[in-house]
DRENDO-1510 file (C-alpha; in Angstrom, 1 decimal, always signed):
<recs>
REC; n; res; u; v; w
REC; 1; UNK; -43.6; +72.0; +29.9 .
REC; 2; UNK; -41.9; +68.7; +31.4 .
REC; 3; UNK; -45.6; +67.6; +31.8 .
REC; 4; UNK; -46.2; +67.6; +28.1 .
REC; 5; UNK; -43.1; +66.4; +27.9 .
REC; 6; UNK; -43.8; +63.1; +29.6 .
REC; 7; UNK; -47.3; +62.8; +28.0 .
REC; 8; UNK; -45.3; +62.7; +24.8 .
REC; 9; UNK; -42.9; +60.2; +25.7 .
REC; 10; UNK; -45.7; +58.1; +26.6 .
REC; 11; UNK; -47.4; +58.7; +23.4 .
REC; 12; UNK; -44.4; +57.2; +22.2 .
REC; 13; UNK; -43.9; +54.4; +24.1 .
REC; 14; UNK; -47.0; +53.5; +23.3 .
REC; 15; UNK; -46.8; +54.2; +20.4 .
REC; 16; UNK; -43.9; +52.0; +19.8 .
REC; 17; UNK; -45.9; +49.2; +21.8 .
REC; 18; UNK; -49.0; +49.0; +19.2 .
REC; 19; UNK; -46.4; +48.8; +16.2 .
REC; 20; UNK; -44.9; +46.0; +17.2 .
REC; 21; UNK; -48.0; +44.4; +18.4 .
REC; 22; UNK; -49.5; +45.3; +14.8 .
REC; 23; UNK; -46.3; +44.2; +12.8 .
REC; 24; UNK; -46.5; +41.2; +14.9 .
REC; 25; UNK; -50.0; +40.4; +13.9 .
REC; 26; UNK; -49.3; +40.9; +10.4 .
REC; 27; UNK; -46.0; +38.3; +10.6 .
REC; 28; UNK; -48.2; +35.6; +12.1 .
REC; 29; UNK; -50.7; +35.9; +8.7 .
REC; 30; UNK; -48.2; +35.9; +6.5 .
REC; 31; UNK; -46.4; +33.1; +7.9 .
REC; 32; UNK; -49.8; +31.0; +8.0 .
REC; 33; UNK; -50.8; +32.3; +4.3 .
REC; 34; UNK; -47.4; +30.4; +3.3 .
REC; 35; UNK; -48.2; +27.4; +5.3 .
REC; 36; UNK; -51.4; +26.7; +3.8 .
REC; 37; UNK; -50.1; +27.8; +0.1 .
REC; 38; UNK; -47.3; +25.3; +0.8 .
REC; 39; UNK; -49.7; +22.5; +1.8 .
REC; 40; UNK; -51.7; +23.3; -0.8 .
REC; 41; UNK; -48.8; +22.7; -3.4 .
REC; 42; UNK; -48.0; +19.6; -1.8 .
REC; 43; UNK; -51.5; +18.1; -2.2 .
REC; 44; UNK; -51.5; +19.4; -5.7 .
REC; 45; UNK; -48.4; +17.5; -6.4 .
REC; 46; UNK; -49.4; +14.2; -4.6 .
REC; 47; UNK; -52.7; +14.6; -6.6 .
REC; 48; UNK; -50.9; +15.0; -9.7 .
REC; 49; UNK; -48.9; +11.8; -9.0 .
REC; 50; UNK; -51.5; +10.0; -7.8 .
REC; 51; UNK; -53.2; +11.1; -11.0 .
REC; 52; UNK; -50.6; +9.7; -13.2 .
REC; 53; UNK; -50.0; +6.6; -11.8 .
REC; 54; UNK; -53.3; +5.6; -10.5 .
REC; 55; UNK; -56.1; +7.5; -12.2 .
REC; 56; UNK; -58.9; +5.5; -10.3 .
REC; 57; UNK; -57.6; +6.1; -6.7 .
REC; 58; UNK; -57.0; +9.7; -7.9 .
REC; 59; UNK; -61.0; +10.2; -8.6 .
REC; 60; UNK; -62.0; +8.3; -5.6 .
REC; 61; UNK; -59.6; +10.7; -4.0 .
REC; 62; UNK; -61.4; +13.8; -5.1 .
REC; 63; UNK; -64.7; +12.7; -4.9 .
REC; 64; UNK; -63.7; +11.8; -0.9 .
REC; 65; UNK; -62.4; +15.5; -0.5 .
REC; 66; UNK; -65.6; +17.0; -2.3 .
REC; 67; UNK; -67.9; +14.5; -0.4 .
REC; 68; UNK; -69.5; +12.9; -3.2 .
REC; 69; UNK; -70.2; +9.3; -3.4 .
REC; 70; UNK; -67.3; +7.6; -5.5 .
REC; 71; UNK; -68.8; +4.6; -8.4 .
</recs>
């Protein structure tokens, strides 16, 4: 009896162990899904601007990020 006992209190602690480890894991990707979705608004937004007040630099701009050849 106390040895099943201890194998389920192991069980547990182990148990306990992977959860966090696992809940950890997913807090790391959602915080790096946010970083790049934040990044990703603020190049939006610089494009945007850049857009607006310089449309030329803003196609050079885009045909630098998709690797074409700007004319």
């Amino acid at each position: 009896m106390v040895r099943a006992l201890v194998g389920y209190a192991v069980l547990a602690i182990v148990g306990i162990i992977a959860i966090k480890l696992l809940l950890a894991a997913v807090g790391i990707v959602w915080q790096l899904a946010w970083a790049v979705l934040w990044l990703a608004l603020l190049g939006f937004i610089f494009y945007l601007i850049l857009k607006v007040i310089s449309p030329k630099t803003a196609r050079k701009v885009k045909d630098a990020v998709r690797g074409e050849q700007s004319q």
